[in-house]
Phi, psi and omega in degrees: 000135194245171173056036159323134159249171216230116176243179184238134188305123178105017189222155188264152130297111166263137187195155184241139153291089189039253186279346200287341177271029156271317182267037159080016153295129202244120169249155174236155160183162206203152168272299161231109180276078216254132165302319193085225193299352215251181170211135212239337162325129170240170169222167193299150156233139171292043191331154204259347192191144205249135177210126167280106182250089185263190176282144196277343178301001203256181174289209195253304184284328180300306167302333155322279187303327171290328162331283180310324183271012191277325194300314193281032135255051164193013163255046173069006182222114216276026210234326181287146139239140194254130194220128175249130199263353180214182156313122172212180185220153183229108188267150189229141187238147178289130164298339153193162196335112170225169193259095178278124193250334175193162174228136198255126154240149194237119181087188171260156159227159204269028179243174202227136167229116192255161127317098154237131223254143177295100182226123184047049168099358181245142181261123187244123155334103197266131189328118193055017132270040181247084171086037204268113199302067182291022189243027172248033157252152191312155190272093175169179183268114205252138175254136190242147164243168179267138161340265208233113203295160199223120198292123169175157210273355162247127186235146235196125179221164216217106177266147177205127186293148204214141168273151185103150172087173173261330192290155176239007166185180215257101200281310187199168180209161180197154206235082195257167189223142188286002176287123180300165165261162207227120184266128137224127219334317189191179172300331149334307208299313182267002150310308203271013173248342168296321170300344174267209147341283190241066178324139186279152205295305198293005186253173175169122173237143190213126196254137209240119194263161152235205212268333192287185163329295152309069203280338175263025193213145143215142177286087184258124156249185187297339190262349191309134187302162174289329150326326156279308188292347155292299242260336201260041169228142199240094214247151177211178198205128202240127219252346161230184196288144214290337186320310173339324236241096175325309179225148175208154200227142163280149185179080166271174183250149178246170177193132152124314159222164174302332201221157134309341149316317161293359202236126151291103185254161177231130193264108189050078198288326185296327192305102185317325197275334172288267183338090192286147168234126203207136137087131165126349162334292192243102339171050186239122208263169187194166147246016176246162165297119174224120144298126180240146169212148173199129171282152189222144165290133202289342171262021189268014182238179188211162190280149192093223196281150176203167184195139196226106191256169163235141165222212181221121184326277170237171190309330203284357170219121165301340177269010198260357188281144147232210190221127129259146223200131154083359193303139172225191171226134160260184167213154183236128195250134165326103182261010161104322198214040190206023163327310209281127184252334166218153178227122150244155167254151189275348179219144226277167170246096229275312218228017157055022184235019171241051216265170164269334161313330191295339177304335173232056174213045154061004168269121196249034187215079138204126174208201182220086186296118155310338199217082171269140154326294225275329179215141205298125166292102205269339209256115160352280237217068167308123184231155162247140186227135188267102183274107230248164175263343162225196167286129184223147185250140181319120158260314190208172167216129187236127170232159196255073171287155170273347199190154191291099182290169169229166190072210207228147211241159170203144167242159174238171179210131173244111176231113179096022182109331177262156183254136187250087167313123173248146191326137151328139171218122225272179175334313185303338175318325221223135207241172174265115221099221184274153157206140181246165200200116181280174163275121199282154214316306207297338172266087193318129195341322197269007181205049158212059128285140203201128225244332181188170188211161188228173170220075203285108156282139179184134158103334208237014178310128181119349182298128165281331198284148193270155148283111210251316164219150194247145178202123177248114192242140205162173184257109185269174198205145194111211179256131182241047143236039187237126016273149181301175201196139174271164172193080165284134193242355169190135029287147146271007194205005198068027189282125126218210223249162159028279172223342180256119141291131171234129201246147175218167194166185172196117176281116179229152003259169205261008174195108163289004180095350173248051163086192229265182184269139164293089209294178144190145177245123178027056159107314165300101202288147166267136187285126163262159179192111209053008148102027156253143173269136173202136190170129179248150161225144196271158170282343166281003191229009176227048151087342164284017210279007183279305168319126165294120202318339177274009195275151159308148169220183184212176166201149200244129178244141182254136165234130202233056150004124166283020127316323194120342200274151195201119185244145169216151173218162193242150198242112201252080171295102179264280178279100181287128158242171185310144198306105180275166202307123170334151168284131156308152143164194184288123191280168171287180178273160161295173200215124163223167184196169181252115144285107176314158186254008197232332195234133181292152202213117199257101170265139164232145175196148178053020201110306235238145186208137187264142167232126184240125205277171167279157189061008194299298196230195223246328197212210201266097172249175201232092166253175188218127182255125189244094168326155196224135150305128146353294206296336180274359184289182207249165161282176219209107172297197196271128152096015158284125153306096153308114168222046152314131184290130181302158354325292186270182216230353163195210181208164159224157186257143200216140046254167181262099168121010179276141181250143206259127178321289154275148186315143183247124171301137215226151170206111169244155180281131149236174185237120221272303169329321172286004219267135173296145163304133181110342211227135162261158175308353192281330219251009182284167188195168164259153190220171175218147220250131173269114184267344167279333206251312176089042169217169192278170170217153161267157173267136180293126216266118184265002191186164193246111166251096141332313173287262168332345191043094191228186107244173211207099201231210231176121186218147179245026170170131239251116179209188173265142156287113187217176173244136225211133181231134202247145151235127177267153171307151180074003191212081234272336205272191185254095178261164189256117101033326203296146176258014159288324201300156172264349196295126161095024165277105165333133159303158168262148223242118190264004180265349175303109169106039168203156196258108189247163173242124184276165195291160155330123172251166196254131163285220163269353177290341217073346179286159180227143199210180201170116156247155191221139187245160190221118197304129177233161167296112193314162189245198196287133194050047150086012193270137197245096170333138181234116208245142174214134180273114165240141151239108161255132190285353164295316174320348211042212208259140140219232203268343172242040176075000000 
């Protein structure tokens, strides 16, 4: 790309394009600008709330439809249109006073549009937002300025229908203001500044109550009634349209467990169109207070009434309950400059004193050297790459130096996939402070839409100066949830469990308009519903079974549109933590089926599959396999395990006591994550609980399926089941139960418990002597005699020689 204009430092270059300075559009562009203290930069402000004044000459239905179609010029998405069938004004209100400085139209539209501003009660033109031709504009976001910005909490726009052009409506508007934009770093951040002094413009938090006493708290356990569970729903209310909203977050104090992975929520559960179901997979109990944020798609919410309910997946774990506090929903609304969705660097940060976060996290005392002292520059060419969450079109770009850099700074841009470089430009350009950089004069508005943008450092090793903040300004364009886009909300750090993963997430949009997307998590479909990911998956069931429990893994989540259209993002397992509590969820229904007394017969259910042999039984019988609850499972002798595969937690087989003529093949599931430390998959078994003895018993086990995670035993007779690794204390292996077995029984000793005699021994008298004792049974109050035969050879002669 050719043909930078060249400004001289601290000055803007201003300049107009033919008819657009006609139609009072004023562009600027530059190659560098340096600013100092100032950011030269303004930001979108939304209004929050709309009143349509059409012409009374129209119908009744016809004023209706400019009513409905008035939101869709301010709902982010340029594909929408607002259409005025006469003169009408669409007043729009601020929540509070801003110094509107220019207004963005995106395309032509067949209307003359005037400004007006609120002042004490009268709506006044505002100076160059007067009679504005629109219906000759380039297919882009075209900017108009105001003479002089003019502070006020309503703006009033005038539509008057105009000849010329193609268009049949009004696509988008947007409202800028001379308030700079406020970069902040992530949701923490902006949690933790709506909650201080100075909330940042672009936030907005709504705080969500329920019904008890205690309207910010709830207590959720496993058993709760429906009567209870009104108490663990949390209603707020979002007073504009949620479209508004770039980004939006869930956000409570937890007690009880570790993560909102643990916690089952529910988003509008009435809402039909709605009611997202999440989260309670995994099971890790705590005693501390922890702030959760969890991103949520901004459309699973609605203007007006809303609601967040918590539960316990299931009933079936007593540790599954916990406490919230404090629920809100935040939103973060396009202020215009808050585009950028991922940030990397090309080169690694070794030693953690570089982060690349600092370029965006609104600290201007934090920043990121393209050139560190401290640790080795790996990268040719050091660079930072910006990921926009759509196409957006570029106005200006600003970064924030500590110091004057050397060597040569280049910025790129990526549109349609490809990457584009504009000249290099060198380090002396750029002063200590803010410095901008325009889009050069030759690119027309309708070609600076942009998916990202980079910033290649070269020329400057030795260099000290920090990128101290990046600030990207600009419009989006399109749809603006196009292109779809995946947004994993958890592992957030690369946690998983054992052998398991667990993914929380969201696709939006979750229906592209050829209907709705088809999920898969590493390969496997996912039930979706608004477009949430929510799935665990073992490393034995997606082709890892090889893999060792610490190694990093991955998972690839898809989403698949019936077009034909396909977003995929990849799920990063770094960090194993310890093996959790089996995965929750609805167990199945039983299953019965008739086993012949003549024809082999395969009943399967929930996991578990039965084989019955011909001649197995005597007549026509009706058995059944029933997934089991915890609570229904049996108690557990000492040192047994369950690793029964979650949901459920055993089975039972019916009819219960029954004997089978021949052995019946029995294949139940485990979960290679529950198996306790010290014990292999060798060491799993099926046990069947003998309710006359009240203890477990094991089956004979015919084989271990790895692959399948199955084991595969062999039964003559029906009861309830689960698989199991049993350890006794002081005794770290896996011992057996059989009460057949011969093992650790002793020969019997036929000298054991009598008493012999032994020889005379001779003492230091000489004499040689020897007693033998003679046992009697204790008497009354424990007194027992004590009788002995003694000889001493000294003794002379008597009755005992």
């Amino acid at each position: 790309m050719k043909g930078w204009l060249r400004a001289k430092r601290g000055a803007w270059l201003v300049g107009a394009l033919g008819a657009f300075a006609a139609a009072g559009l004023v562009l600027v562009y530059a190659a560098v600008v340096p600013t100092g203290q100032t950011l030269p930069a303004g930001s979108k402000a939304t209004p929050f709330a709309l009143t349509v004044f059409s012409s009374p000459s129209l119908p009744p239905e016809v004023q209706a439809q400019e009513a409905a179609t008035a939101p869709l010029l301010f709902d982010r998405d340029t594909t929408t249109q607002h259409v005025a069938f006469d003169v009408s004004s669409v007043q729009a209100a601020f929540e509070s006073s801003q110094s509107v400085s220019a207004i963005k139209i995106f395309g032509p539209a067949p209307y003359l549009l005037t400004v007006k501003a609120d002042a004490g009660g009268s709506f006044q033109s505002i100076a160059g937002l007067e009679n504005l031709n629109l219906t000759a504009l380039p297919v882009a976001w075209n900017t108009f300025n105001a003479a002089v910005p003019v502070t006020t909490g309503k703006i009033l726009l005038t539509l008057t229908p105009a000849t010329g052009g193609t268009a049949s409506g009004l696509s988008e508007v947007e409202l800028w203001t001379t308030a700079a934009p406020v970069t902040v770093k992530n949701s923490a951040a902006l949690l933790a500044q709506l909650l201080g002094p100075t909330p940042p413009p672009q936030g907005r938090a709504y705080t969500a109550l329920n019904s008890s006493a205690d309207p910010t708290t709830a207590v959720v356990t496993p058993n709760d009634s429906a009567k209870t569970l009104a108490t663990n729903t949390f209603n707020f209310t979002v007073d504009r349209d949620p479209t508004h909203y770039v980004r939006a977050y869930l956000t409570y104090e937890l007690f009880g467990q570790v993560s909102f992975i643990s916690v089952t929520r529910i988003i509008n559960g009435s809402q039909a169109t709605v009611n997202v179901l999440a989260g309670g997979s995994l099971v890790v109990p705590n005693t501390s207070w922890s702030t959760q944020i969890e991103r949520i798609s901004p459309a699973w919410l609605v203007r007006g009434a809303n609601s967040v309910q918590f539960k316990v997946l299931s009933s079936s774990f007593t540790n599954g309950g916990f406490t919230v506090r404090n629920v809100r929903i935040v939103g973060e609304l396009d202020d215009g400059a808050n585009a950028i969705e991922t940030i990397s660097a090309n080169q690694p940060d070794a030693l953690g004193t570089n982060p690349v976060e600092a370029l965006y996290d609104g600290d201007l005392a934090t920043g990121w050297q393209p050139y560190p002292a401290d640790q080795p520059i790996e990268a040719v060419a050091p660079s930072v790459e910006f990921v926009f969450r759509r196409p957006t079109q570029m106005d200006a770009v600003s970064l924030y130096l500590s110091a004057p850099i050397a060597g040569q700074v280049q910025l790129s841009v990526k549109q349609a996939g490809v990457w584009s470089d504009f000249p290099a430009e060198s380090g002396t350009a750029f002063d200590t402070g803010w410095n901008t950089i325009g889009v050069p004069a030759t690119v027309p508005p309708e070609s600076r839409a942009y998916e990202g943008a980079r910033l290649t450092f070269s020329g400057g090793a030795g260099s000290s100066a920090e990128v101290r903040e990046f600030l990207f300004v600009g419009s989006g364009v399109g749809g603006r949830t196009v292109p779809p886009k995946i947004f994993i909300a958890y592992p957030d750090a690369g946690q998983f469990y054992g052998r398991v993963g667990y993914v929380q997430g969201f696709v939006e949009p979750w229906n592209n308009g050829s209907g709705n997307a088809t999920m898969t998590l590493g390969g496997q479909t996912l039930v979706q519903v608004s477009g949430t990911i929510d799935g665990v998956r073992n490393k034995d069931n997606v082709g890892l079974a090889a893999q060792a429990d610490s190694d990093a893994w991955s998972l690839d989540v898809k989403a698949t549109y019936p077009n034909g259209e396909t977003v995929t993002t990849t799920v990063f397992f770094t960090q194993q933590l310890a093996a959790a509590t089996p995965a929750t969820g609805p167990l199945a229904n039983s299953l019965s089926g008739t086993v012949s007394a003549k024809t082999k017969k395969t009943l399967s259910n929930d996991e578990s599959t039965l084989v019955f042999a011909a001649g197995s039984v005597s007549t026509d019988t009706i058995v059944t396999i029933t997934p089991l609850a915890e609570e229904n499972v049996p108690a557990l002798d000492v040192g047994m395990t369950n690793v029964t595969k979650g949901p459920r937690r055993g089975y039972r087989y019916l009819p219960h006591g029954a004997k089978f003529l021949q052995n019946v093949s029995l294949a139940m599931p485990y979960d290679k994550a529950l198996i306790p430390p010290g014990h292999t998959e060798d060491d799993v078994k099926t046990f069947y609980f003998d309710d006359q003895a009240g203890r477990w018993v094991e089956l004979p086990r015919v084989s271990v399926d790895k692959t399948n995670k199955l084991i595969n035993s062999t039964t003559n007779h029906f009861t309830d089941m689960i698989n199991a690794t049993v350890t006794v204390p002081d005794h770290p292996q896996t011992v057996s139960f059989n009460p057949t077995s011969m093992k650790d029984i002793k020969a019997a000793d036929p000298g054991a418990q009598i008493n012999l005699i032994e020889p005379p021994k001779v003492n230091n008298m000489g004499d040689a002597r020897l007693s033998y004792p003679i046992e009697v049974p204790p008497g009354r109050q424990g007194l027992q005699p004590q009788f002995a035969v003694a000889y001493n050879s000294s003794g002379g002669n008597g009755w005992m020689g």
